[in-house]
N, C-alpha and C positions, 0 to 999 in steps of 0.2 A: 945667728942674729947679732947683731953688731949692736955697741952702745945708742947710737943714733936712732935703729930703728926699738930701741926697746923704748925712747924717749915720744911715742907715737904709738901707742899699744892701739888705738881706735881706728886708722888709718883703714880702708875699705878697698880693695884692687877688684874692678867690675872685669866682667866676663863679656868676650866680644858681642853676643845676643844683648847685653844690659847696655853695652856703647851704644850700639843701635837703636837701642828703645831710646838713647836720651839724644836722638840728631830730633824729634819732633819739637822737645822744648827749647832745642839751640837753634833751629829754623824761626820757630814762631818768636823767640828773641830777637834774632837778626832783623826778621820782617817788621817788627814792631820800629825798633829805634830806627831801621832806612827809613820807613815812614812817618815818625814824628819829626825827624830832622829834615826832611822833607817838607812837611807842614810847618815848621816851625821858622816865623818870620818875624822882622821889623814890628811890633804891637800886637802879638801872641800872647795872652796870660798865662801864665805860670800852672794857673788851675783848672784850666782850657788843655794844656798836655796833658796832667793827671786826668781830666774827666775823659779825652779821647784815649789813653792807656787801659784805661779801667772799661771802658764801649769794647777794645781791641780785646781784652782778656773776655771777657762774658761770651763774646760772640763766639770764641775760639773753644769755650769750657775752661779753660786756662784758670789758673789758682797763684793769686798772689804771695812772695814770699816779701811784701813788708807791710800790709797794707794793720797784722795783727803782728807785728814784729817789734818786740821789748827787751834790746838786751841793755845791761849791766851799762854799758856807756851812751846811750839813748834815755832822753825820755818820753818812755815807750808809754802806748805801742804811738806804731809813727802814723798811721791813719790815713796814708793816700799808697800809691801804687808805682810811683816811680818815682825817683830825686833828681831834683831839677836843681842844679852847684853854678850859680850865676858868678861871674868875672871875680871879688878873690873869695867866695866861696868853693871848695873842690870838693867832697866827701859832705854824703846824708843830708845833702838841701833841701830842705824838706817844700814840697810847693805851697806855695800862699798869693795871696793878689797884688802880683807884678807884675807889668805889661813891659815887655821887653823894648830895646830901644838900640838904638843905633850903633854897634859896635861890643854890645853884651857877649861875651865868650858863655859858651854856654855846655854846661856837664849835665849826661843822662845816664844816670845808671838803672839799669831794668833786669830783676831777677824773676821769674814764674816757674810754677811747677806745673809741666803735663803730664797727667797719667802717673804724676808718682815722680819725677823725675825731675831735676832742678838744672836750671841754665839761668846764666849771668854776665851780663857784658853791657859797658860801657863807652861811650866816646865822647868827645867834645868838638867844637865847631863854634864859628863867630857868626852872628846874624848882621845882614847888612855891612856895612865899611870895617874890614878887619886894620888893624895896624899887625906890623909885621914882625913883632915882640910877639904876639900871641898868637903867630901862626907859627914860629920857632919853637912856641912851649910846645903847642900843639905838637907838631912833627916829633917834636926829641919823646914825647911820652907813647906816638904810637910806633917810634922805630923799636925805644925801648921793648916796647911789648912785642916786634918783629922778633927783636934779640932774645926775649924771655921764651917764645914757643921755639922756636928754635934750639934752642936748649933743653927743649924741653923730651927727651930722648933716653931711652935704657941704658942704663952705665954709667950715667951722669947723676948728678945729686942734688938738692934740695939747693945748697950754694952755688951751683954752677950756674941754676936761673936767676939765684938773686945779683951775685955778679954780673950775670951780662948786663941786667938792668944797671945797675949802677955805673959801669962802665961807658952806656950810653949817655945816661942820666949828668954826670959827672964830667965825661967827655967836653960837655956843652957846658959846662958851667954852674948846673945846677945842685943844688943840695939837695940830701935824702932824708925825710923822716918815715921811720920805719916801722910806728904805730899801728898804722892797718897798712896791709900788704895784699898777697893773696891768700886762697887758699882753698879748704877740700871743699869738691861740691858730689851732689849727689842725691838722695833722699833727702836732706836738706841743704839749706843755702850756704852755712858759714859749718866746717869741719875740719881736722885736719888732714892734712898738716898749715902749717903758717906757711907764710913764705915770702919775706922780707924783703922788700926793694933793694934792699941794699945788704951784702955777706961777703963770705970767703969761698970761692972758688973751692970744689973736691969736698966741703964738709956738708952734714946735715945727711939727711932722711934717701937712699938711695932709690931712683927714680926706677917705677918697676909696670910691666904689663898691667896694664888695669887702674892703673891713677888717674884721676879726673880730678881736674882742680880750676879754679880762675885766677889768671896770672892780671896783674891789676896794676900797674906803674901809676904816678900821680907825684906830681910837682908842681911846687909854688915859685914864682919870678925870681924871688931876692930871700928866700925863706925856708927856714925846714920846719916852723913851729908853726903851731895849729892854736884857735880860739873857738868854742864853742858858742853860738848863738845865743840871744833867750830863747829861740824854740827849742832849746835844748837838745836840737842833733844836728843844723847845720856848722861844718865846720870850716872856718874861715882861716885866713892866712895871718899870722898874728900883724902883720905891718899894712896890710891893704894890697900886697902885691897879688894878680891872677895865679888862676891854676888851670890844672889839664888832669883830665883821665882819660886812659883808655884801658880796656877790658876784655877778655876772652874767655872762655870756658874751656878748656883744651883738654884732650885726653893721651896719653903716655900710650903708642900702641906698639904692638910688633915692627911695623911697617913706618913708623915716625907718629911725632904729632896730629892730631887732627882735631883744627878748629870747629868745634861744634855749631858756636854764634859767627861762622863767618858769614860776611856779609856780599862775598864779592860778585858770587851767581847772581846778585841783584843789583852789579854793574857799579855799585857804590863799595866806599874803603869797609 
């Protein structure tokens, strides 16, 4: 064992049968957000997604991972089902009564647990007239995250995925704050390891049969600092500049990566 992995003593490697048990909550994730972004138009409330998220979890048995969710940099618990990160909010937008509007860039991140098992993924998208600064954020966070599963591979290392992110991320212009990144999923939502948008190539926690984690890129326009809301969990861009997420649950296999919340069997990114 190497210093790296001793810095990650809780770190969990599932067995091919337990990858399998968790394609049912990475499907019912994927299905969920194709279809709220779907639904989701020009004069949509904000509490109109959460209410159809939460109709979508009951019907399924489905069990939410935020709905009783209190940690340390929240304040908890956060009381709905999904977060809704309107244009320069990006991260734990918590829903409340806003009717969207004409050119709103819009972040959805959705974590549930089926059966025991946890999936998490996010994206964004502009409703009605995009400008085309926020379809470039957009693009550059979900190549990043192209670049991050791809990496995401036996041999390679904790740094090798934070690198490629930033190297996209960076590429384009943008800056990295590396606050929340990704990280372990599994029996629960948030575990490790971490896993920084932004590192060094070759170092950190080496990538092994059985890792599951969500690889999570997120950038602001002109910004790498963050403001906390008074609802005390949306986190905005400290200058007013947009932001972007995208999200995956990905697992580390013999045979390569495999995206659990993919979404593409249902023709959408």
């Amino acid at each position: 064992m190497d210093a790296d992995e001793r810095i990650f003593p809780m770190i969990e490697l599932r067995t091919p049968a337990e990858i399998h048990e968790m394609r049912a909550a990475g499907r019912f994730v994927a299905e969920t957000l194709a279809t709220l972004r779907d639904e989701t138009k020009v004069g949509t409330n904000l509490l109109s997604i959460d209410a159809r998220a939460h109709d979508l979890i009951r019907k399924a048995g489905a069990e939410s991972c935020y709905i009783d969710y209190a940690p340390s940099f929240g304040n908890g618990p956060f009381g709905k089902v999904i977060c809704t990160s309107i244009n320069d909010a990006v991260l734990h937008g918590l829903p409340h009564d806003y009717v969207l509007r004409d050119g709103d860039l819009v972040s959805l991140d959705f974590a549930v647990s089926v059966d025991g098992w946890v999936s998490d993924s996010a994206l964004s998208f502009v409703v009605g007239s995009a400008r085309e600064e926020d379809l470039r954020l957009i693009d550059t966070t979900e190549r990043a995250l192209e670049a991050a599963i791809a990496a995401a591979v036996i041999g390679n290392r904790i740094g090798d995925i934070s690198a490629s992110i930033a190297a996209v991320s960076h590429g384009e212009g943008y800056s990295i704050n590396t606050d929340f990144g990704g990280h372990g999923v599994g029996r629960i939502m948030h575990g490790d390891p971490h896993i920084p948008n932004d590192g060094r190539a070759g170092r950190g926690f080496p990538l092994r049969e059985g890792l599951v984690f969500a690889l999570e890129p997120w950038l602001l326009a002109t910004t790498d600092e963050l403001r906390t809301d008074a609802d005390g969990w949306t986190l905005r861009s400290a200058d007013g500049s947009r932001g972007s997420h995208s999200e995956h649950t990905v697992a580390v296999t013999a045979d390569g990566p495999i995206i659990l919340t993919d979404r593409s069997f249902l023709g959408v990114d």
